[in-house]
N, C-alpha and C positions, 0 to 999 in steps of 0.2 A: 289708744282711744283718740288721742289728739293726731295725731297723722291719718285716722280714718276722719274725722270730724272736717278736717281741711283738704282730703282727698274730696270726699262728698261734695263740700259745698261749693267747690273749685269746679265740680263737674257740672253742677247744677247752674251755678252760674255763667259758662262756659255755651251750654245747652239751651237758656234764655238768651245770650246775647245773638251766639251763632241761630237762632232762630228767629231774632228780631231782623237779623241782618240779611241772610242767604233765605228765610222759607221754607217752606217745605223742602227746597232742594236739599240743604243740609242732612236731608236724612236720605239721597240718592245716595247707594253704593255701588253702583252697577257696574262704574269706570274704573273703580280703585282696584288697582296694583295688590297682587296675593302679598308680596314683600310687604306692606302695609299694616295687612295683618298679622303678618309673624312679628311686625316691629312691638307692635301693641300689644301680644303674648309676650316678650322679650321685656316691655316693660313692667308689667305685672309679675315678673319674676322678681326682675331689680330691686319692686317697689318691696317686693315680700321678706329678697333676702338682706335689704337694708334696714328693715325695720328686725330682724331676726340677728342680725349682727350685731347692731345697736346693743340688744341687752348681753348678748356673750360678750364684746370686746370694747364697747363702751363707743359715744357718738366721734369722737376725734380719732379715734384710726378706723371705724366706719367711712366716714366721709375722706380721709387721708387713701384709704384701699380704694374707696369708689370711683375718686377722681384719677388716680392712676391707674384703675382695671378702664374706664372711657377712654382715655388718653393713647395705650397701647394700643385696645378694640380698633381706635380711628387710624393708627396709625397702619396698622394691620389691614382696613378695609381700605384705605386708601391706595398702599401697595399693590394690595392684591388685585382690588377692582370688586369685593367682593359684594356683596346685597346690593346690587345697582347701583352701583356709584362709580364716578369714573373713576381709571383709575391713573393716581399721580406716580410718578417717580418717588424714591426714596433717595430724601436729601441727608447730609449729615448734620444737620441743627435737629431733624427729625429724634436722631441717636445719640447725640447729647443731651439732647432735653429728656427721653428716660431715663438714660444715667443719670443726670442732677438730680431726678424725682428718687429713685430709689436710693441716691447718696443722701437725701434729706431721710425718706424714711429711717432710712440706719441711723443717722445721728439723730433722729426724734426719739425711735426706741431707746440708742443708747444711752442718752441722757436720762428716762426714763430709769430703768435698769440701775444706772452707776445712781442717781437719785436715792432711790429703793434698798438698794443695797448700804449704801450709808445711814439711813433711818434706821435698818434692823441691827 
């Protein structure tokens, strides 16, 4: 209820200012790029299955999965070239920085776990 409550009023708000500012033009879509709209389908999924992950796995490896499913995605569309974007080289800071993220998530779980384990 609380993440629909500030989705809303984010939009609403969002929808006043963008119409104080641009006019009626803010509601031309004539020119917008189909990629656009698939971004905007792509994030109402996001939004859906991070609020659905939330109560299975709770908000800190939520947000810990999130940031490194974006991280990879960018790193992947930037390779590729892929949804219009140019596209870059693949550097090797690129593939140490996933390594260090999933060597973090290991050791976040693990602690976790060995945590757990000594309680019971």
């Amino acid at each position: 209820a609380a993440t629909s409550f500030i989705l809303f009023t984010g939009s609403v708000a969002s929808l006043i200012v963008g119409f104080i500012i641009e006019g009626n033009v803010l509601f031309d879509f004539s020119g917008m790029k189909t990629a656009y709209w698939f971004f905007g389908l792509v994030g109402i999924g996001v939004i859906f299955c991070t609020i659905s992950a939330m109560k299975k796995i709770g908000p800190t490896k939520t947000i810990v999965f999130s940031v490194i499913a974006q991280l990879t995605a960018s790193v992947l569309f930037d390779i590729t070239g892929l949804l219009v974007l140019p596209q870059t080289p693949l550097e090797w800071k690129h593939i140490v920085g996933l390594i260090l993220m999933f060597i973090g998530i290991y050791i976040f779980n693990y602690e976790k776990s060995k945590k757990a384990a000594s309680i019971s």
